[in-house]
C-alpha positions in Angstrom: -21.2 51.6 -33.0 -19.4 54.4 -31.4 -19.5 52.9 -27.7 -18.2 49.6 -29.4 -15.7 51.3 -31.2 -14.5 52.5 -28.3 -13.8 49.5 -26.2 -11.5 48.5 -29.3 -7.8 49.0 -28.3 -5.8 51.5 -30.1 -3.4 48.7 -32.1 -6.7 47.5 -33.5 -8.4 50.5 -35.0 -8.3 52.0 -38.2 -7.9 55.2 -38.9 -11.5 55.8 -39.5 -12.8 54.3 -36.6 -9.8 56.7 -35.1 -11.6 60.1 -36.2 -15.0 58.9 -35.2 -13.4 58.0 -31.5 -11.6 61.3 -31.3 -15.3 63.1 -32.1 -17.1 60.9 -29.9 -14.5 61.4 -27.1 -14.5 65.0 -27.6 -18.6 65.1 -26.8 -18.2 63.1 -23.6 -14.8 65.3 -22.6 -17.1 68.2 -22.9 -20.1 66.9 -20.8 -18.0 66.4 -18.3 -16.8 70.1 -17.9 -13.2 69.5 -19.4 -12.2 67.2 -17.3 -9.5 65.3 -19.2 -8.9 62.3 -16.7 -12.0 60.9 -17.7 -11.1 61.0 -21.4 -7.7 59.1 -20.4 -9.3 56.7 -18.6 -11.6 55.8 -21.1 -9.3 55.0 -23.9 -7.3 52.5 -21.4 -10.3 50.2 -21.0 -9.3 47.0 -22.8 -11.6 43.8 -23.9 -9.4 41.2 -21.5 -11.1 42.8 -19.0 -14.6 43.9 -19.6 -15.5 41.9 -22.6 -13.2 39.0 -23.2 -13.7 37.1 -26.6 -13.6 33.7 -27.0 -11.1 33.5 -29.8 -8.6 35.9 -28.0 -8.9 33.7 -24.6 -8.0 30.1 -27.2 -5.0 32.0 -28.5 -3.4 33.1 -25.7 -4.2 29.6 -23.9 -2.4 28.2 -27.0 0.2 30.3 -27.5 3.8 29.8 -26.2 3.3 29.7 -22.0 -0.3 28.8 -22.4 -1.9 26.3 -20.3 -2.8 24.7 -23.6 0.0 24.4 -25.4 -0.1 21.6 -27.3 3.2 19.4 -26.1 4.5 21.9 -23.6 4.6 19.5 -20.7 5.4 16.4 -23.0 8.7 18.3 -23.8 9.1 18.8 -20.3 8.8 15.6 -19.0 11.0 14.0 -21.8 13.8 16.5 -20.6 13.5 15.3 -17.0 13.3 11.7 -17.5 16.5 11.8 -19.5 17.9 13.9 -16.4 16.8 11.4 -13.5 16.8 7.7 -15.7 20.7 7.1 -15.0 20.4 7.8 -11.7 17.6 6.0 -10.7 19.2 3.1 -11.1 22.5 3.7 -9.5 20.8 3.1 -6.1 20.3 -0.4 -4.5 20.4 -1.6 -0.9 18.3 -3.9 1.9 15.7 -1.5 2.3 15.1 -1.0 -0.7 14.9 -5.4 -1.6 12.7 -5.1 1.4 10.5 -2.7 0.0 10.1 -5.0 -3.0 8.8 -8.0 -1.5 6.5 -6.2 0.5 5.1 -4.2 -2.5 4.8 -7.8 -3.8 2.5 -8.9 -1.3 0.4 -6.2 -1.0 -0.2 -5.7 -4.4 -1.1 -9.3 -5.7 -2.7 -10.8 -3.1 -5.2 -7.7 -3.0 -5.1 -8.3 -7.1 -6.4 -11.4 -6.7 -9.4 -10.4 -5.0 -10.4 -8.5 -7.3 -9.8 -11.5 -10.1 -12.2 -13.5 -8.2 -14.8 -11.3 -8.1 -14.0 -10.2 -12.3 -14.1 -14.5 -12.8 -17.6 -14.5 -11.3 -19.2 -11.6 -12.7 -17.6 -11.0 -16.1 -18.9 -14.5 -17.0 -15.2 -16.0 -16.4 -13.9 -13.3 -19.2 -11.5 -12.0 -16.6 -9.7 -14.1 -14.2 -6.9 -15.0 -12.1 -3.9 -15.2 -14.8 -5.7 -12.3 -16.6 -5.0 -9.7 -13.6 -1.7 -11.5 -12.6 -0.5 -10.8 -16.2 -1.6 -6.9 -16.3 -0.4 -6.2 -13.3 3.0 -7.8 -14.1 3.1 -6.4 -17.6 2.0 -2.7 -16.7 4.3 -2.4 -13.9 7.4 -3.3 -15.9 6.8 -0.9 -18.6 5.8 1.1 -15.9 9.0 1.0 -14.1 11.7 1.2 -17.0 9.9 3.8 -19.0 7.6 6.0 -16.4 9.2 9.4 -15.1 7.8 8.9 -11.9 8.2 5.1 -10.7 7.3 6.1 -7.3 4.0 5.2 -8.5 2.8 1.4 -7.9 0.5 0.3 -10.8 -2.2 -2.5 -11.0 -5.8 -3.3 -11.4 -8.2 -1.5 -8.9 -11.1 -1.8 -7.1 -13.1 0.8 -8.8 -12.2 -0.2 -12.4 -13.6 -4.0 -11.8 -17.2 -2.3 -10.3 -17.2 -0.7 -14.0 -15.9 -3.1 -15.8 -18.6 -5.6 -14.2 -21.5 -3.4 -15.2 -20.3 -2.8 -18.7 -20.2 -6.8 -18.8 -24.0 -6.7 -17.7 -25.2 -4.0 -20.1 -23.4 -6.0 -22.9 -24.8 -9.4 -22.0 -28.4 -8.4 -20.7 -29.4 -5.6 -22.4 -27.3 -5.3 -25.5 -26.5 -8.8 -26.7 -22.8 -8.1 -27.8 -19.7 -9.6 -26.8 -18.0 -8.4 -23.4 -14.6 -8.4 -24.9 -14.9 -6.7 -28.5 -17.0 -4.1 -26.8 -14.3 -3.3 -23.9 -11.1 -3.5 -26.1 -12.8 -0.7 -27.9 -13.5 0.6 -24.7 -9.8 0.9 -23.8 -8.8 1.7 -27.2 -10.6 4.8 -27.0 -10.0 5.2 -23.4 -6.2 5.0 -24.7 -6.5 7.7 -27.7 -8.2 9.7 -25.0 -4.8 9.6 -22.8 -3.0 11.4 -25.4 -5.3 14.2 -25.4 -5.0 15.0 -22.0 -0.9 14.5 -22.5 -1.3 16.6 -25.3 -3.2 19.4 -23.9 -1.4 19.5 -20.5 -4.1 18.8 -18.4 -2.4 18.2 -15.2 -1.4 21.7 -15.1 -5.3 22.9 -15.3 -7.3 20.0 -13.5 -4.5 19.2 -10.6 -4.6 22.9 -9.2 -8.0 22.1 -8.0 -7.2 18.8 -6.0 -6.1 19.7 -2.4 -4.7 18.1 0.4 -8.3 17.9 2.1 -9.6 16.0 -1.2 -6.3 13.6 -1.3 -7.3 12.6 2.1 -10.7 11.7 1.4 -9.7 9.7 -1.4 -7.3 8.2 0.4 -9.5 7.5 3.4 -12.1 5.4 1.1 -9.0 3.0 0.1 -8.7 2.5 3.8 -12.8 1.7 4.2 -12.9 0.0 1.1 -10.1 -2.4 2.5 -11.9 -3.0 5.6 -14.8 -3.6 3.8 -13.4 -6.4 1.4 -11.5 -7.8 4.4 -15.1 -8.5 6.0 -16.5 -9.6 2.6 -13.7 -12.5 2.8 -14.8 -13.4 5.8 -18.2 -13.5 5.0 -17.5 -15.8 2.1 -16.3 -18.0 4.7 -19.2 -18.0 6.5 -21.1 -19.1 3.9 -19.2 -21.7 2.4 -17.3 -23.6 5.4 -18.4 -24.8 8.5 -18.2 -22.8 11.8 -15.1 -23.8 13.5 -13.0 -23.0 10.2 -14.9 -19.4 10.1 -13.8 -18.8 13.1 -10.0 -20.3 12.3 -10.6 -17.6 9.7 -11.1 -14.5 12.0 -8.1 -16.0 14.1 -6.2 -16.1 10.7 -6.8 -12.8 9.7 -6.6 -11.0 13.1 -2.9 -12.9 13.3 -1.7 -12.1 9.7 -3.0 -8.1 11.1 -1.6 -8.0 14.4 1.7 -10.1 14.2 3.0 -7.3 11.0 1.5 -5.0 13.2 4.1 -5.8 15.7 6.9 -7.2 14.0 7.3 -3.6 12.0 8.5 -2.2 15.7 11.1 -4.3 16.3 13.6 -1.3 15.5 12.3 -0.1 19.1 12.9 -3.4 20.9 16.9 -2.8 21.9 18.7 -3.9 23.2 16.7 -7.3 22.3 18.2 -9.2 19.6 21.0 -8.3 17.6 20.4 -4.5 15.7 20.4 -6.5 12.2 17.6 -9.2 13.3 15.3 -6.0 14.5 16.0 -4.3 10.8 15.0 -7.7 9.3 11.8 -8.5 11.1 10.7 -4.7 10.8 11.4 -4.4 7.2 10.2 -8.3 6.0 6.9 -7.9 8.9 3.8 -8.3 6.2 6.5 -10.9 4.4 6.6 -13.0 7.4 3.5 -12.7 8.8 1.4 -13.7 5.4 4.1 -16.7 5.0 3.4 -18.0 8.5 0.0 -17.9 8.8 0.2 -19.3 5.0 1.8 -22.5 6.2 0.4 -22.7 9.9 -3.1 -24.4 8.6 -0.9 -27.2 7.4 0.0 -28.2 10.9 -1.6 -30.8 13.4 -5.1 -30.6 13.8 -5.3 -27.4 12.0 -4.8 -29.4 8.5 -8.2 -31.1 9.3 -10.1 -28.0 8.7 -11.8 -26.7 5.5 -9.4 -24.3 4.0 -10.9 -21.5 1.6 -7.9 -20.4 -0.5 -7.7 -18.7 -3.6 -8.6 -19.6 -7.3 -5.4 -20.3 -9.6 -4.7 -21.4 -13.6 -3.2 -24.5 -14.5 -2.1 -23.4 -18.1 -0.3 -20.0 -19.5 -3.9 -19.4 -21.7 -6.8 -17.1 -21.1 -9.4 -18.5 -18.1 -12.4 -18.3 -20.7 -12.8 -22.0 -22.4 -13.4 -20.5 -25.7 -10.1 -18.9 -25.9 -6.8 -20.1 -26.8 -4.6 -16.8 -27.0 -4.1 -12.9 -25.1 -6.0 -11.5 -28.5 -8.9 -10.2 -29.1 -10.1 -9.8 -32.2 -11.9 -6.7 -32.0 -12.5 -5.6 -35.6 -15.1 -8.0 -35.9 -17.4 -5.2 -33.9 -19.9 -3.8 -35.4 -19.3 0.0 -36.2 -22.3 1.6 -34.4 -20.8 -0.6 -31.0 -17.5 0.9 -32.1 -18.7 4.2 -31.7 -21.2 3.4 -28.7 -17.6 2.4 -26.8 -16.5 6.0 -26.7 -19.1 6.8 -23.9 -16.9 4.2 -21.5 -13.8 4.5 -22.7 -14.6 8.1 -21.5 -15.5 7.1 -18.4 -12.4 4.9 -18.2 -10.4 8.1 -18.7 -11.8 10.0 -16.2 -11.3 7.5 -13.4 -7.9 6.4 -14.6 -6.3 10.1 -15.3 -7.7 10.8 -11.5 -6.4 7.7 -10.1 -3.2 7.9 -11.3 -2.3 11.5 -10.5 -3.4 11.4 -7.3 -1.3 8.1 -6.8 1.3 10.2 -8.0 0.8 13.3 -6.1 0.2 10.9 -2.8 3.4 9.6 -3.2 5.5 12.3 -3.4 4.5 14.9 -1.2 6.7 17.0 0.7 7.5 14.4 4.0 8.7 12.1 1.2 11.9 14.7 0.2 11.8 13.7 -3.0 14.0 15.8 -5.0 14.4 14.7 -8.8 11.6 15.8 -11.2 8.0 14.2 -11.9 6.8 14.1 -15.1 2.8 14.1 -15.3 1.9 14.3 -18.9 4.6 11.3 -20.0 3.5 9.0 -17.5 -0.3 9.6 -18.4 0.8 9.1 -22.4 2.4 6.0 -21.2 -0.7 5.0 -19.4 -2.9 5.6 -22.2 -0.3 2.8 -24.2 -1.1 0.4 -21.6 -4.2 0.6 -21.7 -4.6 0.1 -25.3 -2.4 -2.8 -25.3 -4.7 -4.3 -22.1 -7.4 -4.2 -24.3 -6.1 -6.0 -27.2 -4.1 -8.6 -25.2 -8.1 -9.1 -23.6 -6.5 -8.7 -20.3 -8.1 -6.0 -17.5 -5.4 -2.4 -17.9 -3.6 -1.4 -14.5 -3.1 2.0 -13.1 -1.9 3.7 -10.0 -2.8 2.5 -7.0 -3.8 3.4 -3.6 -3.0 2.4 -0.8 -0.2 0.9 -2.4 1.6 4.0 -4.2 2.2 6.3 -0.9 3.0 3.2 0.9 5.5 2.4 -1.2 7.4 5.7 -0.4 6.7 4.8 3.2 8.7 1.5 2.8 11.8 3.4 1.3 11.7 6.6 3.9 15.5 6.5 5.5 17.6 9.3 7.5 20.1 11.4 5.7 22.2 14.2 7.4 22.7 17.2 5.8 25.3 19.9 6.6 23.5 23.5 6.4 26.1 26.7 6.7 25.0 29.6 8.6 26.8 33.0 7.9 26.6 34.9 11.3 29.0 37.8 11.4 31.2 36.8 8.7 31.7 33.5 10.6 30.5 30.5 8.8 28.8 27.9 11.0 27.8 24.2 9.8 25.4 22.2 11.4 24.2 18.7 10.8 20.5 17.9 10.6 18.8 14.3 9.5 16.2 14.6 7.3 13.7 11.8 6.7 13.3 11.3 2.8 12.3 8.4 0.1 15.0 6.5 -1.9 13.8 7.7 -5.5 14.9 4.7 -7.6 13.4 1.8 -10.0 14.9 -0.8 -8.5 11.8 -2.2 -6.0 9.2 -1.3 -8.5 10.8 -2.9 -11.8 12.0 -6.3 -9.2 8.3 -6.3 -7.6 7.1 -6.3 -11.0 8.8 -8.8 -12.9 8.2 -11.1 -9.5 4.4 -10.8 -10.0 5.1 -11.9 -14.1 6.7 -14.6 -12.7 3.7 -15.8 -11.2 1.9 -16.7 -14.7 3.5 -19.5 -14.6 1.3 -22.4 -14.1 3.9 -23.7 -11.1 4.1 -21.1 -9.2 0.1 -20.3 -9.9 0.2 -23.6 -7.7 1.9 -22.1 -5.2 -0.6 -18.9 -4.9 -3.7 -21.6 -4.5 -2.1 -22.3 -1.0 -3.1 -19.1 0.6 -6.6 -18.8 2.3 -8.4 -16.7 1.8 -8.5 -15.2 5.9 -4.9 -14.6 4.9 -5.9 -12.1 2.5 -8.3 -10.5 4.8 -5.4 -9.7 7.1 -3.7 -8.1 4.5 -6.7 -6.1 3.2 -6.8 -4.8 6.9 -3.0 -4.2 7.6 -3.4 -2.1 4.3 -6.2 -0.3 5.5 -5.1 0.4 8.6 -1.6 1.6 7.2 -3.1 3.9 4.6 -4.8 5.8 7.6 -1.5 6.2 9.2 0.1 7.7 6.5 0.6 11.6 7.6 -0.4 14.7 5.4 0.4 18.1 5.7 -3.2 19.4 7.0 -4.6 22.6 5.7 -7.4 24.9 7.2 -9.9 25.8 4.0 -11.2 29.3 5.4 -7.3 29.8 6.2 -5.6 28.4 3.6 -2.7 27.8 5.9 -0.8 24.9 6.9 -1.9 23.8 10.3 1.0 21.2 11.7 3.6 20.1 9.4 3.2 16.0 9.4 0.5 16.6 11.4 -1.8 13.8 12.4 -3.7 11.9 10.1 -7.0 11.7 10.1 -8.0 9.0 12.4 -6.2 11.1 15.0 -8.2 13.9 14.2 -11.3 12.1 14.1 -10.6 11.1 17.8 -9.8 14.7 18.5 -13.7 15.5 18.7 -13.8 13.1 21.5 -10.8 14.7 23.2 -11.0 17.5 26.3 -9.7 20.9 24.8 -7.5 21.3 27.6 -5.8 17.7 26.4 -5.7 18.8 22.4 -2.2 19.4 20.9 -1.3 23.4 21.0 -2.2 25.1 18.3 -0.3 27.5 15.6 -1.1 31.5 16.1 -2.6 31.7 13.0 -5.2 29.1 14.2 -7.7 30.5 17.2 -9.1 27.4 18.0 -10.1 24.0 17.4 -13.4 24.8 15.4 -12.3 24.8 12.1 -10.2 21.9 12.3 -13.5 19.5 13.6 -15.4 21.2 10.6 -12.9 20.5 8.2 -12.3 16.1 9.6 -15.8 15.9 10.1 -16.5 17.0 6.2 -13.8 14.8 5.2 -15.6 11.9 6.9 -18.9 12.8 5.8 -18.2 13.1 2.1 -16.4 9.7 2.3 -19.4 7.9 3.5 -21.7 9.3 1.1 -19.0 8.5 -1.9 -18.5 4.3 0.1 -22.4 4.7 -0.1 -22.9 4.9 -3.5 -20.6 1.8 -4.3 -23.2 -0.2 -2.8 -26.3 0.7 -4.6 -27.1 0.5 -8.1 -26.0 3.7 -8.8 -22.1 2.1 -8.5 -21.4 2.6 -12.3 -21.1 6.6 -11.7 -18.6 5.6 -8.3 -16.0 7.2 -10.8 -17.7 10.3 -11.1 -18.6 10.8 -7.8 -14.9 10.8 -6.8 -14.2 13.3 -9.4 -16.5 15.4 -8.3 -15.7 15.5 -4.7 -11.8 15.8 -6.1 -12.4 19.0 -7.8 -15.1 20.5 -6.1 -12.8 20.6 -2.7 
């Protein structure tokens, strides 16, 4: 008791456990020849640092300044979306229109990929109109009441591997209902959100996620993209004959390369008037996707099979057996209610990582954003749109990537900015352009409502015109414009910024096939070119193992594997 006693602090002992201290203290003072340092020395060792308790470690994570505060980033959030909501909206211009359409295109064309695959194997629970109306639905709540509407929302690739397998475990092996079972799925998945809000975990799960694991998350949107845009063609090859499959590689090379190129025409003066350049480099993915849209209508071309994209002909769910966007999910048996926790966990995980990566993505420092984010609102709000997905019976958005950073990429501009210099009482201005994002809600609320537009059974019409080799040109301008997409690039056994915007990665990766006398300088912190090839071809390595496992059976845990990777680099 007496070596317990004293590791207690002094402002915690009594006055008996005093007396017994001072006696013990005395024997060891004099065993050690009077030497009073010892004694001091002693009584200053505290239990925070040799033997922490557990309730002592939950009160000060609680406590005002703690990590877990309950509400502390909440509060936050709410003051800084009250601080940047006016002036959001005081911001409109061409660019910004322009970024608009484009974030149109390449988020519902891609969306409706993914509702053909949901319409096939989610026993046609899930279809086109179903992921036309999320995505339009999320994104305006998204827009109007998110802190950060940066952030481009919809249904992803990873959620419909899930959600496919939850359909098969419900239908194969459990014999329940698909949707009962996943509304309670999201519903918990929802309750979940809060939590996390609640709790502030941002500020204790984010710290771990680096700039070398954004990039590899990043980098499988870009492989993932490929790889759809060859599964579209493949389709193609199945199901047409061979001189419209290969119409179909023509088609999606075109829709590629002609946005490709029409997104330089700022560099082609002094051709065309300065205006006409702006337009065809801002509109490029518009124009390329409508031309190649409407060129199989021409001559000869209109003779050959045309694979184009499923559509609705009537504002009502695509399943036969239902009539409205309800589900009536009480009618679930209680121990299915319960066994829903277990994915709506899962859901939780992949959508809180998703999102605040696609939030992070997009506003890293070459963006210049300025106004405040606000983490914990915008995952609350997420967790309230996915609850309402899941009772409307509709698949539940969340941030995207590619689509999020290049949405900042689409609103970068040039601003000039005077900077004083004091040099020898003499005050100097200079003028420097800076390239930063136009931080407004204006192309994600107009994108948005444009893509609820489309519910409409006229305009679904117009949606079943585009072929499908269309699409697989988007899927690869997307891919190939996430890769280009610069990051900040940071040594691990350094911990130091190597080049500021420095190369992306596919540079890099060509860097190991580069002479060293023909690599870029390096900084003087960096000795040589070692650490940088360790550190892409890790990056590259960990992405094909994670692309891998979304192949093979093991696809249901894709979520966690990202999650893992995300925290353990």
């Amino acid at each position: 008791m007496d070596e317990i006693s004293a590791l207690t602090p002094p402002s915690l002992r009594n006055g008996a456990l005093k007396q017994r201290l001072r006696g013990h203290a005395g024997e060891k003072a004099a065993s050690v020849q009077g030497d009073p340092s010892q004694e001091i020395d002693h009584f200053t060792i505290t239990p925070s640092k040799h033997t922490p308790r557990p309730y002592q470690i939950i009160k000060g994570s609680v406590s005002a300044g703690g990590p877990l505060r309950p509400f502390r980033l909440l509060r936050q959030d709410l003051r800084n979306l009250r601080q940047r909501y006016k002036l959001d909206w005081t911001t409109f211009n061409q660019l910004i229109f322009a970024s608009a359409v484009y974030m149109f295109f390449t988020n519902i064309l891609p969306g409706l990929t993914f509702a053909s695959d949901l319409y096939t194997l989610t026993g046609q629970n899930w279809g086109t109109i179903e992921v036309i109306f999320s995505t339009g639905i999320c994104g305006v709540i998204f827009s109007l009441f998110s802190v950060q509407p940066l952030t481009i929302v919809g249904v992803t690739g990873p959620f419909c591997v899930l959600s496919e397998n939850i359909y098969s475990l419900c239908v194969d092996s459990f014999d329940i209902p698909f949707l009962p079972f996943m509304t309670w799925s999201l519903i918990h998945a929802g309750w979940m959100h809060y939590i996390l809000a609640i709790i502030n975990a941002h500020d204790w799960t984010m710290r771990y996620v680096t700039t070398f694991s954004t990039e590899i998350f990043s980098l499988l949107n870009s492989v993932i993209y490929f790889h759809k845009a060859i599964q579209e063609l493949q389709r193609v090859h199945e199901r047409l004959s061979f001189a419209a499959f290969l119409y179909a590689i023509i088609g999606a090379s075109g829709t590629f390369l002609i946005a490709i190129f029409l997104s330089t025409a700022n560099s082609w003066n002094p051709l065309f008037h300065p205006y006409i350049r702006l337009g065809l480099t801002e509109y490029a993915a518009a124009i390329s996707i409508m031309l190649f849209i409407g060129l199989p209508h021409i001559g000869e071309l209109s003779t050959l099979d045309q694979l184009t994209l499923n559509f609705s002909t009537s504002f009502r769910p695509t399943h036969p057996s239902r009539s409205v966007f309800f589900v009536p999910f009480w009618q679930l048996s209680i121990k299915w209610i319960c066994a829903a926790v277990i994915p709506g966990l899962i859901i939780t995980i992949l959508f809180f990582f998703d999102h605040e990566v696609s939030s992070i993505i997009c506003t890293i420092d070459r963006y210049g954003t300025k106004r405040p984010a606000g983490f914990a609102w915008d995952i609350a709000l997420l967790g309230t749109t996915i609850a309402i997905c899941g009772i409307l019976g509709i698949p539940p958005s969340n941030g995207l990537l590619p689509q999020a950073p290049l949405h900042s990429e689409s609103l970068m501009h040039t601003e000039k900015d005077e900077i004083e210099f004091n040099e020898d009482n003499n005050v100097r201005a200079e003028t420097k352009e800076n390239r930063r994002v136009y931080e407004q809600r204006w192309s994600a609320f107009l994108h948005a409502v444009a893509i609820l537009c489309f519910i409409s059974p006229p305009l679904q019409k117009v949606l079943g015109l585009t072929p499908t080799n269309v699409l697989a040109g988007l899927f690869l301008l997307m891919g190939e414009q996430s890769l280009s997409v610069k990051y900040c690039v940071q040594i691990f056994s350094k911990g130091i910024c190597l080049m500021k915007n420095s190369s992306p990665i596919l540079s890099r990766s060509l860097y190991l096939l580069t002479p060293i006398t023909q690599l870029p300088k390096l900084p003087s912190e960096v000795k040589s070119y070692l650490g940088v090839h360790c550190y892409t071809v890790l990056q590259v390595a960990l992405t094909a193992v994670i692309f891998v496992v979304t192949l093979t059976k093991a696809a249901p845990v894709f979520p966690g594997d990202i999650n893992f990777f995300l925290l353990c680099t």
